[in-house]
MARTIMI-31056 format. One line per field, with one value per residue: residue number from 0; x, y, z of N, C-alpha, C in turn. Coordinates in steps of 0.1 Angstrom, whole numbers, always signed. Example, Ala and Ser with C-alpha at 12.3 -4.5 7.8 and 13.67 -1.06 7.14 Angstrom:
<atoms>
pos: [0  1]
nc1: [+132  +128]
nc2: [-57  -22]
nc3: [+78  +71]
cac1: [+123  +137]
cac2: [-45  -11]
cac3: [+78  +71]
cc1: [+132  +129]
cc2: [-33  +0]
cc3: [+78  +79]
</atoms>
This chain:
<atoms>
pos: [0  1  2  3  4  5  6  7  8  9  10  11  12  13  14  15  16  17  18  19  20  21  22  23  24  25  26  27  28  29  30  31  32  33  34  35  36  37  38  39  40  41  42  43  44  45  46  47  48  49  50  51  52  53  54  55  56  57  58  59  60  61  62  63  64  65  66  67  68  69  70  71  72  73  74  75  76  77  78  79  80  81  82  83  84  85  86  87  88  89  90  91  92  93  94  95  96  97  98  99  100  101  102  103  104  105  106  107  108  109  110  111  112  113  114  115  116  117  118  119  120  121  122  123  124  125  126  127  128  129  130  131  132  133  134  135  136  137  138  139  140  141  142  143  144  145  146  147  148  149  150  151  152  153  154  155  156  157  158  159  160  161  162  163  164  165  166  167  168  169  170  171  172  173  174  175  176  177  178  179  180  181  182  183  184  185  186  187  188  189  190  191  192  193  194  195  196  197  198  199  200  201  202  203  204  205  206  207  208  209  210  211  212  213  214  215  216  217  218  219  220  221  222  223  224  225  226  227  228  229  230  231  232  233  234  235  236  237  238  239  240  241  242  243  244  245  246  247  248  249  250  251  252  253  254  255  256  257  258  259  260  261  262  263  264  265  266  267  268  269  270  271  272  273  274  275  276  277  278  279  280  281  282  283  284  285  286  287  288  289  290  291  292  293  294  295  296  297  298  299  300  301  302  303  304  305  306  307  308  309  310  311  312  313  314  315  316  317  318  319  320  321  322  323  324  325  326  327  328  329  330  331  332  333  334  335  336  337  338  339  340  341  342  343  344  345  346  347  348  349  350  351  352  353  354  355  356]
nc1: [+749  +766  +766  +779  +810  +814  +821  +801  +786  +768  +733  +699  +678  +642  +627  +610  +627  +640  +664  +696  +726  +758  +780  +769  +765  +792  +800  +826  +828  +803  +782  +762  +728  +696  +664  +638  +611  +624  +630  +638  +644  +665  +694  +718  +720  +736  +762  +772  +787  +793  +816  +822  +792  +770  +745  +713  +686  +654  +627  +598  +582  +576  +574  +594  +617  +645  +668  +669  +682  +706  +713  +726  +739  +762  +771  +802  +800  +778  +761  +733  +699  +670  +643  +612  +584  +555  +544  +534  +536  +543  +546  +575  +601  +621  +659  +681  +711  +732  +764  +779  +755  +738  +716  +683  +651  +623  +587  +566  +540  +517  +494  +484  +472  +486  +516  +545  +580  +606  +635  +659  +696  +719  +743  +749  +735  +716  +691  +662  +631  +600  +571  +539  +519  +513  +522  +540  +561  +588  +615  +641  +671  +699  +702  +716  +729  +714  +694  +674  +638  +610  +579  +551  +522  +493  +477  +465  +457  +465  +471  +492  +517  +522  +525  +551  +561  +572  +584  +609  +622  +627  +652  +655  +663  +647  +616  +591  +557  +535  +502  +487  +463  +428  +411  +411  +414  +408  +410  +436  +458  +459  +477  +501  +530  +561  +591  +604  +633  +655  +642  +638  +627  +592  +568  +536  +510  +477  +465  +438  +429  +434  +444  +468  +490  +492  +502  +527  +539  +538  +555  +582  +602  +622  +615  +617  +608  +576  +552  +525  +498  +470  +450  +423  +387  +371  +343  +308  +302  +290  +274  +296  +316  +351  +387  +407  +430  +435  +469  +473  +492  +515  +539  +570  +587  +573  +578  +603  +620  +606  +601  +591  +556  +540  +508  +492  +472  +450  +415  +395  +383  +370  +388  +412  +416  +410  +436  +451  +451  +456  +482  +499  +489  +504  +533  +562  +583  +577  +585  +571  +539  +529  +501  +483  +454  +425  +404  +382  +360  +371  +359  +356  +382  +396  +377  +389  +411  +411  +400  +418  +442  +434  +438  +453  +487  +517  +541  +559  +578  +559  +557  +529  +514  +491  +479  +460  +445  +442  +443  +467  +484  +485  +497  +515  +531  +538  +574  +576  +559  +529  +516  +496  +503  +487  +488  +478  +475  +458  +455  +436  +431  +428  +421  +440  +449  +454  +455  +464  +468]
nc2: [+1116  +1120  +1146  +1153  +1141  +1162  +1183  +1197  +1233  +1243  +1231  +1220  +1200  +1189  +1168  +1137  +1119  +1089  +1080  +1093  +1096  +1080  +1093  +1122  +1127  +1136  +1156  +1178  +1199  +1217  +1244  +1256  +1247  +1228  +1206  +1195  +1175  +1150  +1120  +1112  +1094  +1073  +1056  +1060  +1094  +1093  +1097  +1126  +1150  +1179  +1202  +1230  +1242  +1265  +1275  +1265  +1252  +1233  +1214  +1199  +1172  +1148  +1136  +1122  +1147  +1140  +1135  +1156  +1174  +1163  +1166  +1191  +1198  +1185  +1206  +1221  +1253  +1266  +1294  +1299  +1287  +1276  +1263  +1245  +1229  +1204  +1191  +1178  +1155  +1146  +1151  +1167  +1188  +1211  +1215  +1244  +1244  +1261  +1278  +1292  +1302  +1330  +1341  +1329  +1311  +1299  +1280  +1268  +1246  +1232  +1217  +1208  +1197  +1201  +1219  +1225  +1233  +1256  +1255  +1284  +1287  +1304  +1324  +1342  +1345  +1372  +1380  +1368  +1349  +1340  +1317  +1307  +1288  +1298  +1274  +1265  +1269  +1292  +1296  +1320  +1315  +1321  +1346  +1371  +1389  +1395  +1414  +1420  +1409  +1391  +1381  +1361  +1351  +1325  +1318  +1331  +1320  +1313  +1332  +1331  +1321  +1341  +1362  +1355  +1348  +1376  +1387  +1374  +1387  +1411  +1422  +1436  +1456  +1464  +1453  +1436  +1423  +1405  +1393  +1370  +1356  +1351  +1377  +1367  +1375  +1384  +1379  +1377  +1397  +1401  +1399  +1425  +1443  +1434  +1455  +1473  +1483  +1494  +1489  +1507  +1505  +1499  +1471  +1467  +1441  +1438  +1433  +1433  +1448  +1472  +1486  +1479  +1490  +1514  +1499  +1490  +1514  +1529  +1507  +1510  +1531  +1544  +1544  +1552  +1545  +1537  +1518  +1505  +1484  +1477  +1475  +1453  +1464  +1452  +1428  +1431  +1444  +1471  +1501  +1532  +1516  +1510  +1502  +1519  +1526  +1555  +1560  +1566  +1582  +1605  +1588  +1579  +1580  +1595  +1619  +1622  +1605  +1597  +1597  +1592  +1577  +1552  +1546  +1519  +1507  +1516  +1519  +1543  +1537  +1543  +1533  +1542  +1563  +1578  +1572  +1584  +1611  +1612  +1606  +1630  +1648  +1643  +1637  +1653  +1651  +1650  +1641  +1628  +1615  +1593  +1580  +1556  +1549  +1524  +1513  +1530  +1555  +1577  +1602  +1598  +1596  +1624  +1636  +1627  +1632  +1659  +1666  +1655  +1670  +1696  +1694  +1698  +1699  +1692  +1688  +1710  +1706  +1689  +1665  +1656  +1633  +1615  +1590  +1573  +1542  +1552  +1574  +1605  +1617  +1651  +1665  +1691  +1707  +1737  +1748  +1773  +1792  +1778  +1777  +1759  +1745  +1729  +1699  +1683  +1651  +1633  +1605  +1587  +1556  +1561  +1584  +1608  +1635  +1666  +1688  +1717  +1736]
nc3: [+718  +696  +694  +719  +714  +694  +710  +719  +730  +734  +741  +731  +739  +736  +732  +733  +754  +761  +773  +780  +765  +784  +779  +780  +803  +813  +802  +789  +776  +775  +782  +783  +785  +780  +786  +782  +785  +788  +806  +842  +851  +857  +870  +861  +864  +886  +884  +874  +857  +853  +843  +830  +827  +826  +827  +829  +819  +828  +824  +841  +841  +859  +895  +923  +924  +927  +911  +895  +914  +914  +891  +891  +915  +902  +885  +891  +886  +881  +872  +863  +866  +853  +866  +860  +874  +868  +876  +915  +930  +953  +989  +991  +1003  +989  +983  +978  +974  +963  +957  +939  +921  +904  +887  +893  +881  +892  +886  +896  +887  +901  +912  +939  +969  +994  +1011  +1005  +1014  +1003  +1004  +999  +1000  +987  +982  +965  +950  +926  +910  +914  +901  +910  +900  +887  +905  +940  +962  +978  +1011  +1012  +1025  +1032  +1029  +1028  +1010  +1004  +984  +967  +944  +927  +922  +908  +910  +903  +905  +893  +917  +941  +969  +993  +1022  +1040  +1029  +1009  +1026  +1041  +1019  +1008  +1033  +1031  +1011  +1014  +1012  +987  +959  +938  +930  +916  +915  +906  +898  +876  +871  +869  +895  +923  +949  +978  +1001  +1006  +1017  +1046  +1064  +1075  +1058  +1057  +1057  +1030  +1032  +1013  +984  +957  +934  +919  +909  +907  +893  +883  +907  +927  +949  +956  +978  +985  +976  +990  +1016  +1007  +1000  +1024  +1037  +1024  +1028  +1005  +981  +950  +921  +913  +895  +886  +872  +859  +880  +894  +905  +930  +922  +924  +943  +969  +960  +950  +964  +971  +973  +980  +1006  +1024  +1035  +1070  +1079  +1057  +1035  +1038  +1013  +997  +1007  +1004  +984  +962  +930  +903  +884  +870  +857  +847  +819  +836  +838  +848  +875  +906  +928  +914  +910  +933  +943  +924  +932  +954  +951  +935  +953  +974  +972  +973  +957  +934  +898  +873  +861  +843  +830  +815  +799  +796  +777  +776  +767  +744  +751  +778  +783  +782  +800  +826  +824  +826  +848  +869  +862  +870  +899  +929  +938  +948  +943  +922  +900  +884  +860  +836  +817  +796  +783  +757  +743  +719  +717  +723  +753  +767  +791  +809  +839  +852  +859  +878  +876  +879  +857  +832  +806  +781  +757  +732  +716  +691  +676  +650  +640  +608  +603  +610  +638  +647  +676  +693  +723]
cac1: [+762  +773  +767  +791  +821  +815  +822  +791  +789  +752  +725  +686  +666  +627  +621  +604  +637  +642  +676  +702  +737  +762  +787  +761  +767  +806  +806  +837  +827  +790  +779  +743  +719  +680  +661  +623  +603  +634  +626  +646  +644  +677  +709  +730  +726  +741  +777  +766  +798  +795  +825  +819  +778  +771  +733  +709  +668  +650  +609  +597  +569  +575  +581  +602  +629  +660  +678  +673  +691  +714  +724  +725  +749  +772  +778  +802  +801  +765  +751  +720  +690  +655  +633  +597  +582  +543  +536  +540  +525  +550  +551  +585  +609  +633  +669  +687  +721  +743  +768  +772  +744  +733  +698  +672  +642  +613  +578  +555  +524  +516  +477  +483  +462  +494  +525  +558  +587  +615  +650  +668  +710  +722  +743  +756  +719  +715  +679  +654  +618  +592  +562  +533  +506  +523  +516  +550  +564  +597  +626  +652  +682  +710  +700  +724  +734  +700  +691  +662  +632  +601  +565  +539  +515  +481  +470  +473  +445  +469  +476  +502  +525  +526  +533  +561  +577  +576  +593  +619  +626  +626  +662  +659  +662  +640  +603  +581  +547  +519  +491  +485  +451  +417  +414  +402  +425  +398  +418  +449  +465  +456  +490  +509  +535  +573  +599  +617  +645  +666  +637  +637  +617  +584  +556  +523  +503  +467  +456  +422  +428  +446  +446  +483  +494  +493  +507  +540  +542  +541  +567  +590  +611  +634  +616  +619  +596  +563  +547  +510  +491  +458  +449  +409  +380  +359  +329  +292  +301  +281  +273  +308  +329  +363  +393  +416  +429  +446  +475  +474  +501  +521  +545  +587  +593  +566  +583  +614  +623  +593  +598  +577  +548  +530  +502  +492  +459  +440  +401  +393  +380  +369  +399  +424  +414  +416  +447  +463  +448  +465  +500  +496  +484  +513  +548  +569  +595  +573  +590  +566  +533  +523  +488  +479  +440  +422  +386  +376  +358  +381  +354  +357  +394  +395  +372  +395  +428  +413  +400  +434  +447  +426  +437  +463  +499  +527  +560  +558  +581  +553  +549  +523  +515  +484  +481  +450  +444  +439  +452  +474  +476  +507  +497  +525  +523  +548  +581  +579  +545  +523  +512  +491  +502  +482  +487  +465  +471  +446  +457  +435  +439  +430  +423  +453  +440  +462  +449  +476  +465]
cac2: [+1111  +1127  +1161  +1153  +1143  +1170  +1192  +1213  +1241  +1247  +1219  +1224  +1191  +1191  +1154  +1127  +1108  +1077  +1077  +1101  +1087  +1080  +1105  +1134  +1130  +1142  +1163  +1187  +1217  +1221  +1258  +1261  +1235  +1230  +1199  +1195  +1162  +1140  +1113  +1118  +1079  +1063  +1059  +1072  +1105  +1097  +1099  +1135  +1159  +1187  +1217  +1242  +1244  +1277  +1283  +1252  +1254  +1221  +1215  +1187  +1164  +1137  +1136  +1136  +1157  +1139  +1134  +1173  +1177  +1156  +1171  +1206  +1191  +1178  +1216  +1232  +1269  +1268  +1307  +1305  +1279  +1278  +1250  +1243  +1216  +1207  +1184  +1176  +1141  +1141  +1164  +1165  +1196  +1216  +1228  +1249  +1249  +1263  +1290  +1298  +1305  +1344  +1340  +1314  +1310  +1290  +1282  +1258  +1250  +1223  +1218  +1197  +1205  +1206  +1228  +1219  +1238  +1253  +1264  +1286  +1287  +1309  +1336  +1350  +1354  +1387  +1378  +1357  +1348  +1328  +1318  +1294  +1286  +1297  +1264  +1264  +1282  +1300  +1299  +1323  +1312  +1333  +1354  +1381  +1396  +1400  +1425  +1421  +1396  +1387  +1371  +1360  +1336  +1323  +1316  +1335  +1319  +1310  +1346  +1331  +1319  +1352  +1376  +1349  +1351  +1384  +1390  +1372  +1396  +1426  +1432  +1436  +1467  +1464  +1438  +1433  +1414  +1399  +1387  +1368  +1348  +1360  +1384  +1363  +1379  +1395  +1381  +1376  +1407  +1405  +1396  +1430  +1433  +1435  +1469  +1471  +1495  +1493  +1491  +1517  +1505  +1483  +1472  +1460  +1441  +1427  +1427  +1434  +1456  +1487  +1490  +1471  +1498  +1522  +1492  +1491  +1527  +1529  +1499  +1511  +1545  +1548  +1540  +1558  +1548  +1529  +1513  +1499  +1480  +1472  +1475  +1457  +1471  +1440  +1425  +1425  +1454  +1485  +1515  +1541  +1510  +1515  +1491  +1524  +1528  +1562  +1559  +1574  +1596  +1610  +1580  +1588  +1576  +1605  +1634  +1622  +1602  +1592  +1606  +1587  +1573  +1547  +1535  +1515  +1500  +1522  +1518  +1552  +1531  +1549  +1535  +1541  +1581  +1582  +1569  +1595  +1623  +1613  +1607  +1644  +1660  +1646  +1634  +1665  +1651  +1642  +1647  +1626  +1608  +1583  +1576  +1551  +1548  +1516  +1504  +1544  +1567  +1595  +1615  +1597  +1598  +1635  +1640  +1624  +1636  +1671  +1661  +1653  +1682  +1706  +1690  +1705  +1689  +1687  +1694  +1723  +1703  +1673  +1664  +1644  +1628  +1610  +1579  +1563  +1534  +1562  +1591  +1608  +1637  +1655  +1679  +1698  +1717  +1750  +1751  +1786  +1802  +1770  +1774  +1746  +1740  +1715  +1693  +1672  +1650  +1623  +1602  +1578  +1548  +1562  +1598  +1616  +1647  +1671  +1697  +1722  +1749]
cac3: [+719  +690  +698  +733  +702  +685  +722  +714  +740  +738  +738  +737  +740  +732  +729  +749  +752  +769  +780  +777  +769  +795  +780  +784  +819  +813  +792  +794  +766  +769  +784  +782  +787  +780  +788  +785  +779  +797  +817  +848  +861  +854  +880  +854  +869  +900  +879  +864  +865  +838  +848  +823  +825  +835  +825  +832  +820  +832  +827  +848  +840  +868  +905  +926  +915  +931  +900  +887  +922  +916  +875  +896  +920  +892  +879  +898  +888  +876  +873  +857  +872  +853  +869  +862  +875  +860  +887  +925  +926  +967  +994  +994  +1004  +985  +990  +966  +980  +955  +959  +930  +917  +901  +888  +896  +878  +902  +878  +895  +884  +912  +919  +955  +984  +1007  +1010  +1011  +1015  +997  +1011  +991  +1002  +975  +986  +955  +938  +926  +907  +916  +896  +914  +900  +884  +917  +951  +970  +988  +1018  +1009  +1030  +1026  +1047  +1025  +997  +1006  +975  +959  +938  +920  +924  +899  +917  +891  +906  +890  +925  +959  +979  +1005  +1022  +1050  +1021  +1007  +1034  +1043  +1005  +1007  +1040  +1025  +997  +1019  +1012  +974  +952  +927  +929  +904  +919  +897  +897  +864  +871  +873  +904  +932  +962  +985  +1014  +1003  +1024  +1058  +1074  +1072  +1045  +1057  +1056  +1022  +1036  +1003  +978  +950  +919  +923  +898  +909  +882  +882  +919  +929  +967  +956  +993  +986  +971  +1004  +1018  +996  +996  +1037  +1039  +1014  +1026  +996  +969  +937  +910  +912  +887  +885  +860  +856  +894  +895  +915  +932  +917  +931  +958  +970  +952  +960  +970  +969  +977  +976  +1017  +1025  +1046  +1077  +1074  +1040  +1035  +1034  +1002  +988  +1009  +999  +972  +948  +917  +888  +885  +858  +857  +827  +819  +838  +836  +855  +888  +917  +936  +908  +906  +950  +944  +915  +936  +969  +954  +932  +967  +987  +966  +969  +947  +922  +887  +861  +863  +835  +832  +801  +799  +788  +779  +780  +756  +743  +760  +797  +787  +783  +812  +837  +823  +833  +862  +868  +858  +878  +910  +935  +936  +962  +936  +914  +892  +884  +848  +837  +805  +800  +769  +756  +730  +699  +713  +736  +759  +770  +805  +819  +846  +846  +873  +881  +878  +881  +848  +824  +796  +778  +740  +731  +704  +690  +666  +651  +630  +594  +601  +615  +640  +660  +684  +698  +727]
cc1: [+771  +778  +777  +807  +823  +821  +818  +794  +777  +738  +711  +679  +651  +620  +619  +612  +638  +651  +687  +717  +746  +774  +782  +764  +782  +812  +811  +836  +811  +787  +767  +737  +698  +674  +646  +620  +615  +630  +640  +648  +656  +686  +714  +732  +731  +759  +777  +781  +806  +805  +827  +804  +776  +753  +728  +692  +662  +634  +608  +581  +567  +573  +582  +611  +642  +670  +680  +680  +703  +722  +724  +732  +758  +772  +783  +804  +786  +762  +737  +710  +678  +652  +622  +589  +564  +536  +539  +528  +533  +548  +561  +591  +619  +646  +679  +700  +732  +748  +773  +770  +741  +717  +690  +660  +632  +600  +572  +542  +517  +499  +474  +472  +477  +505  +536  +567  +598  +626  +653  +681  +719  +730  +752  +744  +717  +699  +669  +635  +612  +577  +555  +517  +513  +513  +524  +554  +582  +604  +636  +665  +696  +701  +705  +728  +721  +695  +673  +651  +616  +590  +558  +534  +503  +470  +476  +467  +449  +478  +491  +513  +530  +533  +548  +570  +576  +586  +610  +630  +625  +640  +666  +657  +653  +630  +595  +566  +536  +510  +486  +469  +437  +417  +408  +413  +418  +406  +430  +458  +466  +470  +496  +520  +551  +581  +607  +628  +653  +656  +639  +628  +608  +572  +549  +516  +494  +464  +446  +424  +442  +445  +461  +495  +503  +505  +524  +544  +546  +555  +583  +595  +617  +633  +611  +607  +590  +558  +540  +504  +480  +452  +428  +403  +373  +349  +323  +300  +295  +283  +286  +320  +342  +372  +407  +416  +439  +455  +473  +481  +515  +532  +562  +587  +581  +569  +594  +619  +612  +592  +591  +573  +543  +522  +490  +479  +446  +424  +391  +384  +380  +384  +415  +425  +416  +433  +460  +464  +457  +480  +508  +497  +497  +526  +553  +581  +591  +579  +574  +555  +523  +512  +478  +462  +434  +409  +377  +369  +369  +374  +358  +371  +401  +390  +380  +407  +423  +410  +410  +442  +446  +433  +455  +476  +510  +538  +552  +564  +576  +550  +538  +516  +503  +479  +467  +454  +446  +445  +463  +478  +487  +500  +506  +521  +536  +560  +577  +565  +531  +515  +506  +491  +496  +485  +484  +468  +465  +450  +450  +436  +441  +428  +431  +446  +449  +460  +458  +468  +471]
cc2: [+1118  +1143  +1160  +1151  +1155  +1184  +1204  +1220  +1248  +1236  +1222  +1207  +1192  +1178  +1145  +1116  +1102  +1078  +1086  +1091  +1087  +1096  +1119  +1137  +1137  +1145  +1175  +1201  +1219  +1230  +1259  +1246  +1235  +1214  +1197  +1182  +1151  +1134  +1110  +1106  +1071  +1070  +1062  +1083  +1103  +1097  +1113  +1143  +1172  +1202  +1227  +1249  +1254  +1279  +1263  +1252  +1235  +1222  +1204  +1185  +1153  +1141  +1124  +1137  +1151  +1137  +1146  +1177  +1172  +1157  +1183  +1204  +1187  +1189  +1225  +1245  +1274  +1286  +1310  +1292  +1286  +1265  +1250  +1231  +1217  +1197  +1175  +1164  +1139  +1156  +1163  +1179  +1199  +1224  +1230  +1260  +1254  +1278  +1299  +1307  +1321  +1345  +1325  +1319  +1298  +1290  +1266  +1254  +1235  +1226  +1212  +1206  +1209  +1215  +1222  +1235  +1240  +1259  +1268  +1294  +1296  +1324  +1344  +1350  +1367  +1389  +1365  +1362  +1335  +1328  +1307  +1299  +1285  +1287  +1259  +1280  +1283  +1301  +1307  +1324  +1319  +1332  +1372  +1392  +1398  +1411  +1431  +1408  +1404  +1377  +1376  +1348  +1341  +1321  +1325  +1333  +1316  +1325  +1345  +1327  +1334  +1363  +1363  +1349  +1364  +1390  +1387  +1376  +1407  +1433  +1433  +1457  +1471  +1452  +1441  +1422  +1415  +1393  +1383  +1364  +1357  +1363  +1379  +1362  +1388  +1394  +1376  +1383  +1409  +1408  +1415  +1431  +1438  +1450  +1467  +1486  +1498  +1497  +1505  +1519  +1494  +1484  +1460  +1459  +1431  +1429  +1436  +1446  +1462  +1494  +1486  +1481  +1511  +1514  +1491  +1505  +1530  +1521  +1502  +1533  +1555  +1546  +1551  +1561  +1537  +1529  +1500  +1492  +1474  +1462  +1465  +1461  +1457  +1440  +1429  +1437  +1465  +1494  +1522  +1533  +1515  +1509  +1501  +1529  +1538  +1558  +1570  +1585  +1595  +1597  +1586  +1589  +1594  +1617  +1636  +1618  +1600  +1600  +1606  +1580  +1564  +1541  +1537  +1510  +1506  +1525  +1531  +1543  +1541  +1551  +1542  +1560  +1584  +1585  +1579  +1607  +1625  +1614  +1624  +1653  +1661  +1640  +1649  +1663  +1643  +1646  +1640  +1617  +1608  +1581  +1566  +1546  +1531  +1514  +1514  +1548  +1577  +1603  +1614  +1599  +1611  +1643  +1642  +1631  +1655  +1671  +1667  +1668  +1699  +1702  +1696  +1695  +1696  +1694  +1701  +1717  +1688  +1678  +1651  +1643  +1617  +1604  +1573  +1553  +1539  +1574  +1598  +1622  +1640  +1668  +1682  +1704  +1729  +1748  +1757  +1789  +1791  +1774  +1764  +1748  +1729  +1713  +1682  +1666  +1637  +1616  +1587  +1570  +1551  +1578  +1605  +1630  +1652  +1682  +1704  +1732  +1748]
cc3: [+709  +694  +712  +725  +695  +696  +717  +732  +742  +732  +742  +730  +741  +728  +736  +751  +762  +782  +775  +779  +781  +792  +778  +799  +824  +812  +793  +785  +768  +784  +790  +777  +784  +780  +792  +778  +780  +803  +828  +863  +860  +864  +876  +859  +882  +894  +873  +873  +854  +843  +838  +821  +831  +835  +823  +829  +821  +830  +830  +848  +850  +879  +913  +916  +921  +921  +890  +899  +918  +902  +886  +907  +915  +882  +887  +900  +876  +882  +871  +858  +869  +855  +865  +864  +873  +870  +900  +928  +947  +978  +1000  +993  +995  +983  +978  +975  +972  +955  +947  +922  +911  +896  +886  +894  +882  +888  +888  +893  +888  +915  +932  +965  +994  +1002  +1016  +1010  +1005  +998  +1000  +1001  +991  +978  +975  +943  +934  +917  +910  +911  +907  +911  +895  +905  +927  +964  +979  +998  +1018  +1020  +1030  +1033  +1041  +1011  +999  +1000  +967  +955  +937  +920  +914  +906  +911  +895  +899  +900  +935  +967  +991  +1011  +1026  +1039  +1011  +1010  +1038  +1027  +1006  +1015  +1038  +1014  +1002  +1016  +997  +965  +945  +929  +921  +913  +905  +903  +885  +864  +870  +889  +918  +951  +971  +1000  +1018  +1015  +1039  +1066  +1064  +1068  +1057  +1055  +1045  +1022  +1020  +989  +971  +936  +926  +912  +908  +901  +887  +895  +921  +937  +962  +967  +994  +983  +984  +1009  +1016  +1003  +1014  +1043  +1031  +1015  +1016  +982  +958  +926  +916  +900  +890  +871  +864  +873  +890  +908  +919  +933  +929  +950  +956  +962  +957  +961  +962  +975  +985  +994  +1017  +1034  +1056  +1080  +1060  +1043  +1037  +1025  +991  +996  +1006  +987  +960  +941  +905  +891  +877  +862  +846  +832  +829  +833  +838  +869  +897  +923  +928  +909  +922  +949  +935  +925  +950  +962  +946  +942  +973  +986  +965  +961  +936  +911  +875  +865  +849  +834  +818  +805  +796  +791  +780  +767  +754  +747  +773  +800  +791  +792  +822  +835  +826  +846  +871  +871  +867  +893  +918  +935  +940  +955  +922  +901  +883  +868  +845  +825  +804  +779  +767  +742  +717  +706  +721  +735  +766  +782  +809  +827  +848  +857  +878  +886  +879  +870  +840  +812  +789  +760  +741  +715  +699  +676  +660  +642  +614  +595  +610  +622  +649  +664  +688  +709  +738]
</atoms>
């Protein structure tokens, strides 16, 4: 109550408070908001009417949630929406009608057996995060202006929830997907993914079936850069196996636009090495491909990065730069005369070594 006299203009809460005063509910200077460890049981909020609140972070220990609708309804030029709710005790639906709105931050980390729903109305979003355990099915009834979107789940065992959030995000610029959890997505993918027409940057991190990859790369015309991380290969399978599926013919995006490449955390993996060798063979507007090593010998690292090296490639003007834990490796390859230049430099933690040829 003080802090509402004093017309602060940024308030972060962190305490397992009872009851929040009444003139919290209408308060005419406060900006930015933060609210975790709130109990979110009292009628009070149904008087909630805050007109300067632009940025709104919420963590939720109860359910339901009608009274975090109902502060988020009582800010009318709210831009910035982080929720996270820690437990869905209802299977109750959610609509996030606010116009709005520019970025919305989703986190649930819901263990239910069922799936509820969750509208999002939002037609002046231009970012959207969703993540925690994807146990709801995704609506997206305006998300019009959307830029850029963030999916980081711990779980993906339900596939049909997947290919349905993603169709939803077909018209974004820029995606980021994760996979944070241990890798247990063998049949995650089945449902074919969506057309991202607009797409131009995408990172894939953590999934198992670098068959997704193709996938992406086939759906996605216009896209720019790619970026991979720490693709795995799946346990307890045959001698050879390999998750890595060529596409059946050269993609657009790699006779047209795709110009860099990373990919970080590399293991050297059967499918991860299919996978350099096809986009080397058949990106003609390749400019730069990234390659950071990990969990390797500086001999298996050195092996592969000639490997590499040795192997035919599409654009004449492909650089390619190749990183380990201790050392790092700089391959060019020439414009003109298809020349190889190579520098090699190794640097490690107490004895300093640099190679030049």
């Amino acid at each position: 109550d003080k802090a509402v006299r004093l017309n602060v203009r940024e308030l972060d809460i962190q305490v397992n408070v009872l009851e929040l005063p009444l003139s919290f509910f209408t308060c005419k200077t406060i900006k930015k908001l933060r609210l975790d460890h709130i109990s979110y049981d009292h009628d009070v909020w149904e008087s909630v009417h805050l007109p300067c609140l632009k940025t709104l972070d919420i963590a939720i220990y109860t359910n339901p949630l009608v009274n975090v609708f109902k502060l988020v309804s009582g800010c009318p030029i709210l831009e910035s929406l982080s929720l996270e709710v820690q437990c869905c005790q209802y299977e109750e639906d959610y609509l996030f009608d606010i116009p709005t709105l520019k970025r919305l931050k989703l986190t649930f980390y819901c263990s239910q057996s069922f799936s509820n729903t969750v509208i999002l109305n939002v037609p002046n979003l231009e970012y959207l995060f969703i993540g925690g355990n994807l146990r709801s099915l995704f609506v997206m009834e305006d998300v019009s202006s959307l830029v850029e979107a963030t999916v980081s789940f711990t779980n993906l065992s339900i596939g049909y929830l997947w290919a349905e959030l993603l169709k939803g995000l077909n018209g974004v610029n820029s995606l980021s997907a994760q996979a944070d959890g241990f890798p247990y997505l063998v049949n995650t993918f089945c449902s074919p993914l969506p057309i991202f027409l607009n797409m131009r940057c995408l990172e894939l991190k953590g999934f198992c079936e670098s068959g997704l990859i193709s996938q992406f790369l086939e759906g996605s015309p216009a896209l720019k850069h790619l970026c991979i991380e720490k693709v795995y290969e799946l346990l307890l399978q045959e001698p050879g196996y390999t998750s890595w599926i060529e596409p059946k013919s050269v993609p657009q995006c790699m006779l047209t636009n795709l110009t860099s490449i990373k990919f970080l955390n590399c293991k050297g993996h059967k499918c991860d090495i299919q996978f350099l060798v096809y986009a080397l063979g058949n990106a003609k507007v390749l400019k730069k491909v990234t390659v950071i090593w990990e969990s390797l010998s500086l001999e298996k690292r050195m092996q592969l990065s000639a490997q590499l090296l040795k192997l035919p490639r599409a654009s004449q003007d492909c650089e390619i730069c190749f990183l380990g834990e201790t050392a790092y490796i700089d391959l060019r390859l020439g414009n003109e005369e298809w020349t190889v230049e190579t520098r090699i430099v190794i640097e490690e933690s107490k004895i300093p070594l640099r190679a030049y040829g």
